[in-house]
Residue, then its C-alpha position, 0 to 999 in steps of 0.5 A: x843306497x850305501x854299496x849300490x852303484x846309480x843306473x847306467x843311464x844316470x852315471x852317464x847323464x852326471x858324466x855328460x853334464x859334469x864334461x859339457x855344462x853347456x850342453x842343452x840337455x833335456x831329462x826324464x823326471x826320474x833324472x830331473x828328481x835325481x839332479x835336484x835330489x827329490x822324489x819323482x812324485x814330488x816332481x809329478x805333483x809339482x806339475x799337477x799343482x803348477x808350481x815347480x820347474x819348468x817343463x816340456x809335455x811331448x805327444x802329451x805323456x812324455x815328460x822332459x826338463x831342460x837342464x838350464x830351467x831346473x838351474x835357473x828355477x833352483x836360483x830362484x829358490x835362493x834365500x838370503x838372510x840380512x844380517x844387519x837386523 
């Protein structure tokens, strides 16, 4: 992607999270696979095996994450080695 410029919308919603970290956000899966740096298909079988982040089903098509479930549902994925053993 080296050169390419991200899409209008996706500049806009890394700007909109970046000046007001506080604001309920819901995003696209393409938006939602971009914040969390993986593919929109990954996302869309996470859903189909149901695992993976959180996320809100509208007029049952209409796919939506909430910024503050894909934060905490990455918190939960923390590894931590002991390395006292």
């Amino acid at each position: 992607m080296a050169g390419r410029k991200a899409p209008a919308i996706l500049t806009g919603v890394k700007e909109l999270l970046v000046t007001q970290p506080n604001t309920p956000v819901f995003l696209s899966e393409t938006e939602a696979a971009q914040y969390l740096s993986l593919s929109v298909k990954t996302l869309r079988r996470w859903r189909f095996d149901r695992k993976g982040p959180a996320y809100a089903k509208l007029n049952n098509k209409l796919i939506r994450y909430s910024r503050s479930d894909l934060d905490e549902w990455m918190q939960q994925q923390r590894v931590i080695h002991d390395d006292s053993l």
